[in-house]
N, C-alpha and C positions, 0 to 999 in steps of 0.2 A: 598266155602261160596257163598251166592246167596242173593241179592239184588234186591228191585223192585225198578226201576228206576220211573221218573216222570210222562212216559207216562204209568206206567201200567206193562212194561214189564221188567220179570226178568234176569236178566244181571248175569255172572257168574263172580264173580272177586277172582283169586287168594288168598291165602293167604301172606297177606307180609312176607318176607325176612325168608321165611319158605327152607330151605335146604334138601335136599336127606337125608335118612334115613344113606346113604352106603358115605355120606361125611367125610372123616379124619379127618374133625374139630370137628364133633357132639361127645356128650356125648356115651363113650360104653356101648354097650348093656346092659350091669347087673348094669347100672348104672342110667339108663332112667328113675326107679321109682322116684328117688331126682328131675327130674324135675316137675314129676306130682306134687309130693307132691309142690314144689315152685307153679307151677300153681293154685296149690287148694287155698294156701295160698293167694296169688296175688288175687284172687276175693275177698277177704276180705279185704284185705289193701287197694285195691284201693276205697274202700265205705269212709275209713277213712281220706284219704290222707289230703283233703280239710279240714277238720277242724284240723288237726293236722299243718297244713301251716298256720291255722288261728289263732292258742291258741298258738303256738312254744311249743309245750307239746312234752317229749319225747314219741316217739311211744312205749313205754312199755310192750302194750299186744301184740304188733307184734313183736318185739321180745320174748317174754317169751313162746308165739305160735314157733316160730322158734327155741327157743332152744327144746322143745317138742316132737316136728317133730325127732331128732334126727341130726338135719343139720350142731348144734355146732360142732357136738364130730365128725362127717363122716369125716371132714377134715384133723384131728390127724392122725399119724402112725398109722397104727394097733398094733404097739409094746403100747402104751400108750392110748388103748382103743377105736380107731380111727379105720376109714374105707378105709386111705388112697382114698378117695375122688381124683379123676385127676382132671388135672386144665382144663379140657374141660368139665364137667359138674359143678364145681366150675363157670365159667365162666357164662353158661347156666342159673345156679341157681338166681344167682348175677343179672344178665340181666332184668329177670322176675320180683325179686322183687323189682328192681328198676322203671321197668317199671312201676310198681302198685304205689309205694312210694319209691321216690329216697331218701328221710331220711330216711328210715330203710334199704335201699338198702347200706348208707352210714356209718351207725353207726355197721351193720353188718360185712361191710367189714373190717373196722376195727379192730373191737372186733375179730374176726376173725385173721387178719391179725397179732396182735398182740400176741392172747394166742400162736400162730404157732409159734413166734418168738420165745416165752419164752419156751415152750416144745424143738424145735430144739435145741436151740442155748445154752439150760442149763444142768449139768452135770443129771446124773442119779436119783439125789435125786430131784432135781430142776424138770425135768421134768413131772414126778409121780405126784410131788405137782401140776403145776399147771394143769396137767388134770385131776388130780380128782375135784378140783377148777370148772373149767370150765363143767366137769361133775353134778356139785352140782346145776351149774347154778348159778353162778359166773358171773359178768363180768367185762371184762376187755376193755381199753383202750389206745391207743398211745399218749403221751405227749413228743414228738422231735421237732417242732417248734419252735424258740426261736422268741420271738418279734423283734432284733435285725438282723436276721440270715436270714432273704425274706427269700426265697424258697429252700434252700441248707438244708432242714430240718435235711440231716445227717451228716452236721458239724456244729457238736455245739460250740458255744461261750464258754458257760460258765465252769467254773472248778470246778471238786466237788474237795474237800479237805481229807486227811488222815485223818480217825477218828478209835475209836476202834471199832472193827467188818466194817468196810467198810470204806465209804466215806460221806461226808457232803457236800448236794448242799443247796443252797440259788438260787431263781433267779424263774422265771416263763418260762410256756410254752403257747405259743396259741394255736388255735382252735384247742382242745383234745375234740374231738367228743364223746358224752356221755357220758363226766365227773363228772356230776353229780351223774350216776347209778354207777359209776365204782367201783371195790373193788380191782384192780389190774390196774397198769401200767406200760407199755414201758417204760422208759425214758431211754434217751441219756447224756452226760457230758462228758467232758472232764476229764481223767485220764492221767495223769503223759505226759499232751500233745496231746494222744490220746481219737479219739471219742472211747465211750465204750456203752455200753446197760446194763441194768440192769432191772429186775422185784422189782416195787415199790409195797407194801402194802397201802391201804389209810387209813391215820392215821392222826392226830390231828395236823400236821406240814402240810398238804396239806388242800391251798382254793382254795377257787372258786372265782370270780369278774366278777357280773354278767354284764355282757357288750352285751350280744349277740342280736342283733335285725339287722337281716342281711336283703337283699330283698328275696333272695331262701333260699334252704335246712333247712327252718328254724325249722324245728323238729329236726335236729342233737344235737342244741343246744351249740354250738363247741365253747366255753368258755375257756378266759386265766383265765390258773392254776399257785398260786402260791405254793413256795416250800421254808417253810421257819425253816432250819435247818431240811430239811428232810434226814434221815440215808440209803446212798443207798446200803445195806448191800453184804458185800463179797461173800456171799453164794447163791446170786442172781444175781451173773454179767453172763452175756452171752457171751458165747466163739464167735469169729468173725464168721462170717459167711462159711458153704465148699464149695467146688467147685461144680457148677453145681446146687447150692443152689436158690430157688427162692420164693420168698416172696408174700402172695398174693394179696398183696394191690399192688405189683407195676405190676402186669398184670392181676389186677383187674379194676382198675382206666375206661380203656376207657369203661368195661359193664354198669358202673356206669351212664358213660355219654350215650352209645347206649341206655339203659332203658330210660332214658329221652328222647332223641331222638322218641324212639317208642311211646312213648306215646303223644309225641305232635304231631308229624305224626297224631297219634289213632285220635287225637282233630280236627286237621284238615280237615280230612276225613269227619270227622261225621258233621262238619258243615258245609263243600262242599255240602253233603249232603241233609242235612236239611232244608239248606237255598235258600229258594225261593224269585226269579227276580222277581217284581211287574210287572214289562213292559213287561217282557215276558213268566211268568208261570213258568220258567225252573229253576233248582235248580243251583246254584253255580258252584259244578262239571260241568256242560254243559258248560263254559266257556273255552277257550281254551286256554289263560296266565295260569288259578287254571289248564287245565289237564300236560297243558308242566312244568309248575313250581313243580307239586306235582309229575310228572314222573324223574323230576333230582333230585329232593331227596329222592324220594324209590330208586333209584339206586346209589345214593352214600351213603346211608344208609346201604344198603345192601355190599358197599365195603369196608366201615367202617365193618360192623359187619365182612365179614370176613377175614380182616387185625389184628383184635383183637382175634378172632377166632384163627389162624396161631399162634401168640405168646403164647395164651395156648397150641397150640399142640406141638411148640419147646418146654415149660415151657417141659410140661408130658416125652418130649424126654429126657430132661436135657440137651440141646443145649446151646452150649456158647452165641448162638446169640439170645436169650430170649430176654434180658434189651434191645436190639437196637430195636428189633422187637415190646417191649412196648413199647419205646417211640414213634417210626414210631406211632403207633396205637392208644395212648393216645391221641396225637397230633393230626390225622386225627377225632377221635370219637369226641374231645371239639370241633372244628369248624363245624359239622357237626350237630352236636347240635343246636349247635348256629342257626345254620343256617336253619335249620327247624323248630325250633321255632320261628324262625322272621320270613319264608314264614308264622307259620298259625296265627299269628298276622295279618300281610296283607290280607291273606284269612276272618280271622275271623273282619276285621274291624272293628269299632264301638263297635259291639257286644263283638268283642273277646278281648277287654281293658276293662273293665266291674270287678271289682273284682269276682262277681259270676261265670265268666266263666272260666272253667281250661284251654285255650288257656292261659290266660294269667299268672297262676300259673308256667305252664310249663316253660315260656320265662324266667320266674325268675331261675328259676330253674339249666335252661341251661347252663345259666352265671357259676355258679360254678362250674363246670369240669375245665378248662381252668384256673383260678386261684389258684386249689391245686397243691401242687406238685408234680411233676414236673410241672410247669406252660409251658402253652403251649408258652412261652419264650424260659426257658429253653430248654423245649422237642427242640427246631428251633433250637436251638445253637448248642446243642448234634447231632442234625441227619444234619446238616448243615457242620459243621465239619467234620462227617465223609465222608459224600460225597464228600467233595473237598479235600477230606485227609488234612488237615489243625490239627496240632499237640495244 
């Protein structure tokens, strides 16, 4: 990439946190088109982003472009219509469109994350259903939060009850990311003591409480759901999880935050940039705090992406050590977020506090990685522990 700099002259500058073709962690080769196509996509999301941050509108046609594309179904078995998708282009994909709009980056992962469950996790008849569902262009959502429960989102409180054909919950869940479009949900409850999962249908026992007015992600729209006397039918509960099983919302999570990350970076850049010294002619970037401060995080951006990176590639092995490796990775990508979002706050000063400017969209933004779950609390506790071997 080439840039004319202040005086006239054009300056070569890398591509950021751009990787070797022949890296372990990159997407394989018969798989490389799913990025293009996320890139092609990602120039159009991100024209939207800003007024979708400004209405909290589900981003709807970005998704409905993404189920299109064919990107829903790529992640299914091939047994159930799927492309077996690897979780290093899964990851890739994830990245991109988050980078463009980290609410569709978020309500996909999801949607995502969840139909996986319900196809894995459910007998033969279950699983059919819901890919052709999600085939139809369906969507689905996760509802395991409990109000009550912080961040342990997969132990639940609440007890569903023994009814005919299933069980009976009462009780709500929080921020179920595009609950509103949903026509399928995850949900969790307690059976006979034990957490269980089940695939919900939305039906007339399930609302909505419109509460959501968040600072970031505010296009997900991540609304508590109530559940009152909803039937969580026998013939939809989910077998536990097998061995070597991974999910891809939990080693999706830190792409989510790297897409932000890049793009506030992206912001920062451009107004290094653009922005011209009255006293002395020279742009921003010619300052040497903006070139040292924005050279420690392209490189811890870059360590972040590929710690997050590593855990898809254990994920695709089926390595036991996946989960410790997300957390590692989650943990590192939410603070690094953060943290590059506040550098182009400081860079973009004045200007970059401004609602018009997306320096400042992004910082909101940021904030949200770190407080899903796993909260980068939790993630500290779990990789904390294990370090000091502490039981």
């Amino acid at each position: 990439m080439t840039v004319v700099g202040d005086s006239g002259t054009a300056d070569t500058v890398p591509p950021p946190l751009a990787l070797p073709a022949s890296s372990p962690f990159g997407p394989p080769e018969h798989e490389r088109g799913w990025v293009a196509v996320a890139t092609e996509m990602a120039a159009v999301f991100a024209q939207r982003a800003a007024d979708l941050d400004e209405t909290a509108e589900l981003p709807a046609e970005n998704l409905r472009q993404l189920h299109e594309t064919g990107l829903d179904i790529a992640m299914l078995p091939a047994a159930h219509g799927g492309e077996d998708m690897s979780f290093r282009t899964f990851g890739q994909v994830l990245r991109i469109v988050s980078r463009a709009c980290p609410s569709t980056g978020c309500l996909w992962l999801m949607h995502i994350g969840a139909v996986t469950g319900l196809v894995t996790r459910g007998d033969a008849d279950t699983a059919r259903y819901y890919a052709a569902e999600l085939a139809a262009g369906k969507r689905f959502a996760n509802a395991l939060s409990e109000p009550t429960s912080g961040n342990m989102f997969l132990v639940p409180l609440q007890a569903a009850v023994p009814v005919e054909g299933g069980f009976r919950l009462d009780g709500a869940k929080r921020f179920v990311s595009g609950c509103e479009a949903a026509d399928h949900f995850l949900v969790n409850a307690l059976v006979d003591g034990v957490p269980t999962f089940f695939g919900v249908e939305r039906d007339d026992t399930i609302g909505f409480v419109p509460i959501w007015d968040t600072v970031g992600m505010r296009a997900t729209r991540s609304q508590l759901v109530s559940f009152d006397g909803t039937v969580l039918r026998a013939d939809r509960r989910c077998q536990p999880p097998a061995a070597g099983e991974t999910n891809p919302i939990a080693v999706g999570l830190a792409f989510l935050s790297i897409g932000v990350a890049e793009a506030a970076f992206d912001a920062l850049v451009d107004h290094a940039r653009s922005r011209v010294i009255p006293s002395t002619g020279a742009s921003l970037s010619h300052m040497q705090w903006v070139q040292f401060d924005a050279a420690e995080m392209h490189v811890r951006l870059q360590a972040a992406t590929l710690l997050a990176e590593r855990s898809l590639w254990l994920a695709d092995l089926g390595s036991p050590d996946t989960y410790t490796a997300a957390f590692e990775a989650k943990l590192f990508a939410n603070q690094v977020a953060k943290d590059v979002a506040e550098l182009g706050v400081r860079v973009g000063g004045a200007s970059g506090y401004l609602r018009t400017s997306p320096i400042q969209r992004h910082f909101r933004d940021a904030q949200a990685g770190a407080l899903m779950a796993y909260s980068v609390e939790v993630c500290r506790d779990v990789v904390g522990k294990r370090v000091l071997g502490v039981g």
